[in-house]
C-alpha positions in Angstrom: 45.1 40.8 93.6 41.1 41.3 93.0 38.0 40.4 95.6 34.6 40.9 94.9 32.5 40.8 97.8 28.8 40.5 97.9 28.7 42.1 93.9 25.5 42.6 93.0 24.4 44.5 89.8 20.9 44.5 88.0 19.6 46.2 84.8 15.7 46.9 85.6 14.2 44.3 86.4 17.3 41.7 85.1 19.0 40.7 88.6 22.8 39.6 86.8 24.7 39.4 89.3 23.3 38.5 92.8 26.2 38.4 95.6 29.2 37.2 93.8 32.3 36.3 96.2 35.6 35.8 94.2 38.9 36.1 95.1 42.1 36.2 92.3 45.4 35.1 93.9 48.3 37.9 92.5 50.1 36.3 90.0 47.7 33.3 89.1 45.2 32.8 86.1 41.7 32.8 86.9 38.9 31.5 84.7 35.2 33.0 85.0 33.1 29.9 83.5 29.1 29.9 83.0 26.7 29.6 79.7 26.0 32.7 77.9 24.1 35.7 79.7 25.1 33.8 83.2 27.2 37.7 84.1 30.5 36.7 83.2 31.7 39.9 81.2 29.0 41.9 83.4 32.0 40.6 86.4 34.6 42.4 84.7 33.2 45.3 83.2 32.5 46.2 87.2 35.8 44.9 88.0 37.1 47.3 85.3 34.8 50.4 86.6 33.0 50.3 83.2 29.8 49.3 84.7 28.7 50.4 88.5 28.3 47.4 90.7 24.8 48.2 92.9 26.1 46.7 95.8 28.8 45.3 97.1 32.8 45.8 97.3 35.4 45.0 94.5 39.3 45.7 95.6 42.6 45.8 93.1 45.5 45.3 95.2 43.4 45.7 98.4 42.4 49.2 97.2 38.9 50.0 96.1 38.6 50.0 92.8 35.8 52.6 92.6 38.1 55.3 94.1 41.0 56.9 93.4 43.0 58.0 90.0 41.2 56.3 87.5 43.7 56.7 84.7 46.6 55.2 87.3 44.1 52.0 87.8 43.4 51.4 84.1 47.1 51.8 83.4 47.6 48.1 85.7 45.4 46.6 83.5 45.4 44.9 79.7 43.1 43.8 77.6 42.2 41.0 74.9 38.7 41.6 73.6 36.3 39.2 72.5 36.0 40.2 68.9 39.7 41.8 68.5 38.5 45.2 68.5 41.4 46.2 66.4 41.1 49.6 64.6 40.5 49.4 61.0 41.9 52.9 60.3 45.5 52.3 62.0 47.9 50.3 61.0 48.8 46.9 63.0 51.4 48.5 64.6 49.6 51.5 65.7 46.9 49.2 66.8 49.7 47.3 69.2 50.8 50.4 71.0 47.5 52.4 71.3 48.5 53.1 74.9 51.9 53.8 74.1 50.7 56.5 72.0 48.6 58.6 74.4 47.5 59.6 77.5 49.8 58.9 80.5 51.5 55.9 79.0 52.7 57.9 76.4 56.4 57.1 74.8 58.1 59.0 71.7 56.5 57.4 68.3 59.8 55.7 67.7 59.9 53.8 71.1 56.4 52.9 71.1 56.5 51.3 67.3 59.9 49.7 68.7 58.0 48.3 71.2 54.9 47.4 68.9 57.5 45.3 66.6 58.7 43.6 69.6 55.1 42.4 71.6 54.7 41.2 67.5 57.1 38.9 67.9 56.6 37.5 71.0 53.3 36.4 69.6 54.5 34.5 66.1 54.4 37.5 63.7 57.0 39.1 62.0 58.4 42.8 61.4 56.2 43.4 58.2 52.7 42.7 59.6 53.4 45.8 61.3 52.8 48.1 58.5 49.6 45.9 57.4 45.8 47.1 58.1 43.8 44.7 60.6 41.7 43.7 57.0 44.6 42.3 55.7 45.1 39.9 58.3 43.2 36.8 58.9 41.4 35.8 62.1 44.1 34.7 63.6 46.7 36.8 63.6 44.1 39.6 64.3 43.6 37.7 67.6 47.4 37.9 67.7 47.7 41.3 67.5 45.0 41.6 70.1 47.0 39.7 72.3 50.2 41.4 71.7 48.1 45.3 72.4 47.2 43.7 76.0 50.8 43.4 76.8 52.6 46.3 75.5 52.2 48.4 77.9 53.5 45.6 80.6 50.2 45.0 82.7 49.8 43.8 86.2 46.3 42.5 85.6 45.2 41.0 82.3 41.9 40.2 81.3 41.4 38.5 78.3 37.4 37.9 77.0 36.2 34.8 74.5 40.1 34.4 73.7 39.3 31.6 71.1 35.9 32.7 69.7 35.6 32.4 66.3 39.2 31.0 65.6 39.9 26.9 64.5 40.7 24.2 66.9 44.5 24.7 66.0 44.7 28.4 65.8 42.9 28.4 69.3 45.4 26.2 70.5 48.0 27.6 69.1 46.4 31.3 71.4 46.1 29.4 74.6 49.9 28.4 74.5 50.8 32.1 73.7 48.6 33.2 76.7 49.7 30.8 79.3 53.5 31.3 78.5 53.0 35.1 78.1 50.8 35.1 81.7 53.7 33.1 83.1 56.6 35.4 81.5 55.1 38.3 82.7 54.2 36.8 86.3 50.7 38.8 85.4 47.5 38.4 87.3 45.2 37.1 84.8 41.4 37.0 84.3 39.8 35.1 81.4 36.0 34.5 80.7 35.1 31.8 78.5 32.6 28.6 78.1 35.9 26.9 75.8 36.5 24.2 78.1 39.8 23.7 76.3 40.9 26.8 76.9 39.9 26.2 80.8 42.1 23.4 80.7 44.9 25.4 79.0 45.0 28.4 81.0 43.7 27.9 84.2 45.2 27.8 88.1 41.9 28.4 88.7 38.3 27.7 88.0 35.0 30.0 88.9 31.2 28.7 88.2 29.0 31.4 87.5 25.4 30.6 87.3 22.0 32.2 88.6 24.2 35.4 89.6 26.1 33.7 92.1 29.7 31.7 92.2 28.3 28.0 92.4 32.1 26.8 92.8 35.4 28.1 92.8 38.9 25.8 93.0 42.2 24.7 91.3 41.6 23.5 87.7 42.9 20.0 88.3 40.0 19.4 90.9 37.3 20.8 89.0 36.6 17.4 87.1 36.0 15.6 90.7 33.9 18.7 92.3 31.2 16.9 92.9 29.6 20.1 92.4 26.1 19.2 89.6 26.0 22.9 88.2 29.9 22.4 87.2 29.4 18.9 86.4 26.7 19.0 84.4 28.3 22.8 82.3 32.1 21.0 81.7 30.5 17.7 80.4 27.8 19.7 77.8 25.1 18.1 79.7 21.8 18.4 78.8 20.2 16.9 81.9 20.8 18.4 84.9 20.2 21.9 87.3 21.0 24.2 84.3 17.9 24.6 82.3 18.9 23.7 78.8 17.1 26.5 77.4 17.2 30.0 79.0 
C-alpha cells in the first residue's frame, strides 16, 4: 500500500533522511522504530505530502503520492497525533467528526454527530462525553477521542504518531488493544511511529529500524528479537553500549 524508494530529505545542512527503502504490505500494521530525531515523523510527513521529500519516490496504492488530487489522497488517510491535537474550542463530538463536517467529506450535522457518538463508542466512551470540551477530559480519553477522529471518516491508511506518549502503563495498554482491534476491524493499512517497545509488541506485523537516515532492518515483529541486527538489538534492549551513540 506505500513504498518509499531511495527517500531522501535534508534541512540545510541536517541530512534526515538519507535513502530510506520501505515497503507497507495493504492491510498490515507497520511500525517506524528509532530514538528521537532518527526521521521517523519526518517519514510520514513526506509520506503525507506535508513535507517535500528531495529525492526519491513515495507511492500510495502504486500511485505517486506527489501528484494528483490532493484532497482525494488525504481523504484515504487518518490520523492519531502525538499530542491529541483536539480543538479546545469544539466540543468532543465536533472534534470526532472534523472531516465529516467539511470539505469533500462532508455529511448533514445530524449524520456526522451520529457518526461521532458511534466511533465514541467503539473506543470505551459513552454518549455524554460527546457534549464535553477536550479540558474536561483526562489524558486518556483525550487520546480516545483522538483515536476515534482517525476513524470516522473510514480510512484506508492510518497513521497513528507517539500513540501512548504521556499516558500510564495501563491506559497505554488499554490504547494499543483499541488500535490493534480497530486496525484489524477496519482491515486498514496502518502506520505507527514510536520508541514504546510495548506498543511495538502490541501492534506490530511489522517492524522498521530507522537510524543514521537509513532503514537498518525491516521484518515481522516476532523475528525482530533474533535479528541479529546490533543497531536493533542494542535500541529494543535500551542498551547503552553499542553502535547507537548514547548521546546524540
Amino acid at each position: 500500500m506505500i513504498t518509499l524508494r531511495d527517500v531522501h530529505k535534508a534541512f540545510g545542512a541536517n541530512k534526515v533522511l538519507r535513502g530510506v527503502d520501505l515497503e507497507v504490505p495493504r492491510g498490515s500494521s507497520m511500525v517506524i522504530i528509532g530514538g528521537s530525531g532518527s526521521g521517523k515523523s519526518v517519514a510520514l510527513k513526506c509520506v503525507l505530502g506535508l513535507v517535500p521529500p528531495d529525492a526519491g519516490q513515495i507511492l500510495v496504492d502504486g500511485k505517486d503520492a506527489t501528484r494528483g488530487d490532493r484532497d482525494a489522497f488525504l481523504a484515504r488517510f487518518g490520523m492519531l497525533f502525538q499530542g491529541g491535537a483536539l480543538f479546545d474550542s469544539l466540543p468532543v463530538w465536533q472534534n470526532v467528526a472534523f472531516r465529516l463536517l467539511r470539505g469533500s467529506l462532508k455529511r448533514p450535522r445530524d449524520e456526522a454527530r451520529e457518526i461521532a457518538v458511534e466511533k465514541l463508542r467503539r473506543v470505551g466512551l459513552s454518549p455524554d462525553v460527546a457534549d464535553l470540551f477536550p479540558s474536561e477530559l483526562s489524558g486518556g480519553m483525550q487520546k480516545r477521542v483522538g483515536l476515534a477522529r482517525a476513524i470516522a471518516a473510514e480510512p484506508e491508511i492510518i497513521f497513528f504518531d507517539e500513540p501512548t506518549t504521556g499516558l500510564d502503563p495501563i491506559m497505554a495498554g488499554v490504547i494499543n488493544d483499541l488500535i490493534r482491534e480497530i486496525v484489524t476491524e477496519m482491515g486498514a493499512t496502518a502506520m505507527t511511529i514510536t520508541h514504546d517497545m510495548t506498543s511495538v509488541r502490541a501492534i506490530a506485523d511489522n517492524v522498521a529500524m530507522l537510524y543514521d537516515g537509513v532503514i537498518k532492518w525491516t521484518g515481522p515483529v516476532a523475528e525482530m528479537d533474533n535479528s541479529g541486527d546490533p543497531y536493533l538489538d542494542q535500541f529494543i534492549h535500551g542498551r547503552a553500549d553499542g553502535p547507537i551513540a548514547a548521546v546524540r
